[in-house]
C-alpha positions, -999 to 999 in steps of 0.1 A, spaced: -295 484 830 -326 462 835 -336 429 815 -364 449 800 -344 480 788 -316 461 776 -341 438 750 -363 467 743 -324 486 736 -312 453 715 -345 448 695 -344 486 685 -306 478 671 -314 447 655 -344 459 637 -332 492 626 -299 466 615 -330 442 603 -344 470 579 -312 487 567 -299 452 554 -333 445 535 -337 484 520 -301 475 506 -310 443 494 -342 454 477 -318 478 452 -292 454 452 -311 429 439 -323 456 411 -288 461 403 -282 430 397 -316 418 373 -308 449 350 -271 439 350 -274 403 342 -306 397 335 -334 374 346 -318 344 339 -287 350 351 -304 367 387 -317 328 385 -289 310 382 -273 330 407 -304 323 432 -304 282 418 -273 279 442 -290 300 476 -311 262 487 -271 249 484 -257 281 506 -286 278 531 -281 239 538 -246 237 544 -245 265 562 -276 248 586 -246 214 589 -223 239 600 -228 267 620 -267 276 621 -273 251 649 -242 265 671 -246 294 670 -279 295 690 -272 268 710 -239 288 717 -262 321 723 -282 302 751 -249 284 769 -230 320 771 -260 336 784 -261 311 813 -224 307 821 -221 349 820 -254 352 844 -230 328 871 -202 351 865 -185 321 845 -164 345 824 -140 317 815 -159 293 810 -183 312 782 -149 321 766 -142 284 763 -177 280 749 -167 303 722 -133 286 710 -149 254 714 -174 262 693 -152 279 663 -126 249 665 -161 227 656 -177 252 631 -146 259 612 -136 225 610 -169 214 597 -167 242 577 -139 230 560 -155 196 553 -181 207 536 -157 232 510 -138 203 505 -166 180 496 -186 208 480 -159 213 456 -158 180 450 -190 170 438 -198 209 430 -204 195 392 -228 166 403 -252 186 420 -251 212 397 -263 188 371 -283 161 391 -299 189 419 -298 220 407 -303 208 369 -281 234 352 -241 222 346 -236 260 345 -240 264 386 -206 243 388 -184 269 394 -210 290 415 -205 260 440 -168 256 435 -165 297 444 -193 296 467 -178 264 490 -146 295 502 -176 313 518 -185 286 552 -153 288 574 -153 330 572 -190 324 579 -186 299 606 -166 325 621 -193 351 620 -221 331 632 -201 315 665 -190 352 679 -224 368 670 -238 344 685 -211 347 716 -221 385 719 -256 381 717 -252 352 746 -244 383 764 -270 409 752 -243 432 733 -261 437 698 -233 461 686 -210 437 675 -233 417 654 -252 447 640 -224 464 629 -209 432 614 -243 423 600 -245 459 580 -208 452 572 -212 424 554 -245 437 535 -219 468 523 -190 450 516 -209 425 495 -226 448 475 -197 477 473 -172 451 461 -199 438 430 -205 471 424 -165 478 417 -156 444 401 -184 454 375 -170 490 370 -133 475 370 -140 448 344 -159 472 321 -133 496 320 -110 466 308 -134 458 283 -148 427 300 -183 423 304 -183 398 339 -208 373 345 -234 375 374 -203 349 393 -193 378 406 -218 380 428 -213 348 443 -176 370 447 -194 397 466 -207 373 491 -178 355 499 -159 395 504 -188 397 526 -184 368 550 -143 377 549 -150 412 562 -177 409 590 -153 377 600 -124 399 604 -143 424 623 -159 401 646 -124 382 655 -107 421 658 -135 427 684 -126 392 704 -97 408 725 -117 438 737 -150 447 752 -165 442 785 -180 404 780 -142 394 776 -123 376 800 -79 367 796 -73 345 773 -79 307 786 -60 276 778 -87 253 765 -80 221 781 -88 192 764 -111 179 787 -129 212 791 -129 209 749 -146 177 753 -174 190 776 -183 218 763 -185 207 730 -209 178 741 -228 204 761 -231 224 726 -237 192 707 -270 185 729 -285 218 722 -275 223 686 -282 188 668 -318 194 671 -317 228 662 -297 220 627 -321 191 625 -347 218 623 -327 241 600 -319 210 577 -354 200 579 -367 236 568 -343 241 538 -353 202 526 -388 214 528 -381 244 510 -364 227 482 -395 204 481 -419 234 476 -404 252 454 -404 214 429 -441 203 438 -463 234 443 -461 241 404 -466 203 399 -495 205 419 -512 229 403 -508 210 370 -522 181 387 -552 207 394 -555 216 358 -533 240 352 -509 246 327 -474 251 333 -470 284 324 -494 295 348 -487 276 374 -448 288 374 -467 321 376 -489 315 406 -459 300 424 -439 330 415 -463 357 425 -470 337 457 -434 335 469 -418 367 454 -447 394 456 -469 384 488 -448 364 508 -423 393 513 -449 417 520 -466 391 545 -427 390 558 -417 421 560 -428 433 596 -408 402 610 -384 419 611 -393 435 643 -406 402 657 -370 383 648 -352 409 668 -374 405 694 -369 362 694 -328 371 695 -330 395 726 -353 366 744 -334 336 738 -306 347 762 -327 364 787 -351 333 794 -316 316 797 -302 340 826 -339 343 843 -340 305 841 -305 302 859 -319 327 880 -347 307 887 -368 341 889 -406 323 878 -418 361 888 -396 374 860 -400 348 834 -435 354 838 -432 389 830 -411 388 801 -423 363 782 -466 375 787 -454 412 776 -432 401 747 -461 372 736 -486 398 740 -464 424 720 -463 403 693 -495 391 689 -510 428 690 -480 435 658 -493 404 641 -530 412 645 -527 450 633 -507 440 605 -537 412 598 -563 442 597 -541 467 575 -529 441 547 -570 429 546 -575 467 544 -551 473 519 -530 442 507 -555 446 469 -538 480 469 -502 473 476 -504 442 450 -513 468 423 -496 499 434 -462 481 441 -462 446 416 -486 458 393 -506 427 397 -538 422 410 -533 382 414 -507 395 441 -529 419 458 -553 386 465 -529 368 479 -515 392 505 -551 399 515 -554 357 519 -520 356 533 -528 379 561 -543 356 587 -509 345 588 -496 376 607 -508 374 642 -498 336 643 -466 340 625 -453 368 642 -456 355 676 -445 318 671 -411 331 662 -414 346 701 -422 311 715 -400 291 696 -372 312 708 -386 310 747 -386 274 741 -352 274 729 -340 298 754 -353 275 781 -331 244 770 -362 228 751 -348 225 718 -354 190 710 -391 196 719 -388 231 691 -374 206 669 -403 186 670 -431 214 669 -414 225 640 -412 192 622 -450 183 627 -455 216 614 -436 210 581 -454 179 581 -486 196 578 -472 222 550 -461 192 529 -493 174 531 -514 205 519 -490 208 492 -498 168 484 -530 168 492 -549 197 488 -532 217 464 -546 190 432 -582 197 448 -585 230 459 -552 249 443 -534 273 456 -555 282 481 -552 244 495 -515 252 504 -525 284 519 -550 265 544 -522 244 550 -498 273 561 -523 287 580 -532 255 601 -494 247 605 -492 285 622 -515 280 646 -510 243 659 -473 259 663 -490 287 681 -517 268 702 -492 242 712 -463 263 720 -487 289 741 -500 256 760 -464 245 769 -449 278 779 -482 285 802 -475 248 819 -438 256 818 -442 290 838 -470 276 859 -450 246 873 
């Protein structure tokens, strides 16, 4: 199968993966606010920033870095040698893993109370700490598997998790009712952990067959040692990005509302503005990228092969139609949501605030759909220190708007600020993949 079949064949799976996940979500996460309740939907979100940044220590960072080092090795016919990248790889994530559950449990009631401000989001964390080695395990062979272009494994593990998570909160509810128990929205933290078990235990019962395997190697310590500083090189600045992101998050979700006070509002309605912002438009805004993430996965591990091709004819091809794919999604998105992002505020959120800010927030689309693309090129090319830093001068820019402009302007400072963070990305990482293919 060509290059081009097999990432227009494994974006097709990851997206129609990409959209199942998020249609089950969506009701999932309207069972659980009319079976707990707003606040306890909050609480159980309070402990998500937690989740995402261990998880970023631990395994985000690998995994791609893995994803690109397979990719290469499997293009030389290195069969062994991407094997060894794989156990090398869960013998560092798992053991990291188990750090951070140890130390998590640990201090679970300090960060509860000092972080997260609510003592009640101890045992969340406590509970929630058994989820990183299963997912560890997950992220290292999905990323393995995607290395080598076969999406089937981490669709289908992908979908598994989604079901299992949401099938096994589903039943504990049912089971506890029956016993006269009314259970409290923990178990939800329950259902993700079930999750990460099961699509861990089907990605390790798909290790021993398929046609990317190889015998089983003995991993010799000094191959250990290689390939785990080959994996460190790539992946340090890639879960310095992801730490980066979720820090800036965090940082967000704190100052935007304090902004807004500072801009003379109260804080009623600046929680309001902040909510409408993040959980009505931004989703909408989001939602297509879906198609443009499955995209960034497929590319990552062809620009690695083409690269150890050294094929410039190829790369050339592949990364001007996907970049040009992308942008044309982006900008007919742009021109829809300013068509019709007033309607889809009111017809789907009842609120005209949100319909204004989707319309606003659609410039986004043709920048934000497409930088996804280059970042992963960039990646997929060995450059990840270099995305690293795009990405940090970037966040730079989104935390000054929310500093700086927000008290003057309001919301529609930060908004500026997103924008013009999205295109430097764009413009910068369009100028270097140009040079990079030219030269």
């Amino acid at each position: 199968m060509s290059r081009k079949k097999t990432i227009i064949k494994g974006t097709f799976i990851l997206t129609a993966t990409g959209f199942a996940t998020r249609f089950m979500g969506f009701f999932y996460r309207i069972f659980l606010s009319h079976t707990f309740g707003e606040e306890g939907v909050g609480l159980y979100q309070l402990v998500f920033p937690v989740y995402a940044l261990c998880f970023s220590f631990t395994a985000a960072g690998i995994e791609t870095a893995l994803s690109r080092c397979v990719a290469r090795r499997l293009t030389c016919g290195q069969k062994k040698e991407a094997r060894e990248l794989l156990y090398t790889s869960l013998i560092c994530t798992v053991f990291l893993s188990c750090i951070i559950t140890i130390l998590l449990q640990y201090y679970a009631a300090f960060i509860a109370e000092s972080f997260l401000k609510d003592g009640r989001c101890t045992e969340f964390l406590v509970l929630l700490s058994y989820a990183f080695p299963f997912a560890a395990v997950h992220s290292c062979i999905a990323g393995y598997y995607l290395g080598g272009k076969e999406t089937r494994v981490p669709a289908v593990s992908q979908l598994l998790e989604q079901t299992v998570r949401i099938l096994s909160v589903y039943l504990i509810y049912r089971i506890a009712l029956i016993q006269g128990n009314r259970p409290g929205v923990i178990i939800a933290v329950a259902g993700l952990i079930t999750g990460e078990i099961a699509s861990s235990l089907y990605c390790l019962s798909r290790i021993r067959s398929g046609s990317l395997l190889s015998p089983l190697p003995k991993l010799k310590m000094s191959a250990f040692l290689l390939h785990t500083k080959e994996l460190l090189f790539l992946s340090c600045p890639l879960t310095a990005n992801r730490v980066l992101l979720n820090i800036l998050q965090s940082v967000e979700s704190v100052s935007i509302p304090v902004r807004l006070m500072m801009y003379g509002m109260v804080r009623g309605d600046a929680l309001a503005i902040y909510g409408v912002l993040t959980g009505m438009a931004l989703p909408c805004i989001l939602f297509p990228s879906a198609i443009t993430n499955s995209v960034s996965t497929m590319l990552l591990p062809t620009v690695a092969e083409v690269q150890a091709l050294n094929d410039k004819r190829e790369m050339s091809s592949i990364i001007q139609k996907a970049v040009y794919c992308c942008i044309f999604l982006g900008s007919a998105c742009c021109v829809f949501l300013l068509a019709f992002g007033g309607w889809i505020g009111t017809f789907l959120f009842h609120s005209t605030l949100a319909g204004k800010y989707i319309t606003a927030m659609s410039w986004l689309c043709p920048f934000l759909y497409t930088n996804n693309t280059l970042i992963s090129i960039i990646n997929g090319i060995g450059k990840t220190a270099l995305s690293f830093l795009i990405n940090s001068v970037s966040l730079g820019i989104r935390i000054a708007s929310v500093f700086l402009f927000i008290p003057v302007y309001g919301i529609f400072g930060y908004l500026w600020g997103l924008l013009a963070s999205q295109i430097f990305i764009f413009l910068f990482c369009l100028g270097y993949v140009y040079r990079y293919v030219r030269t």
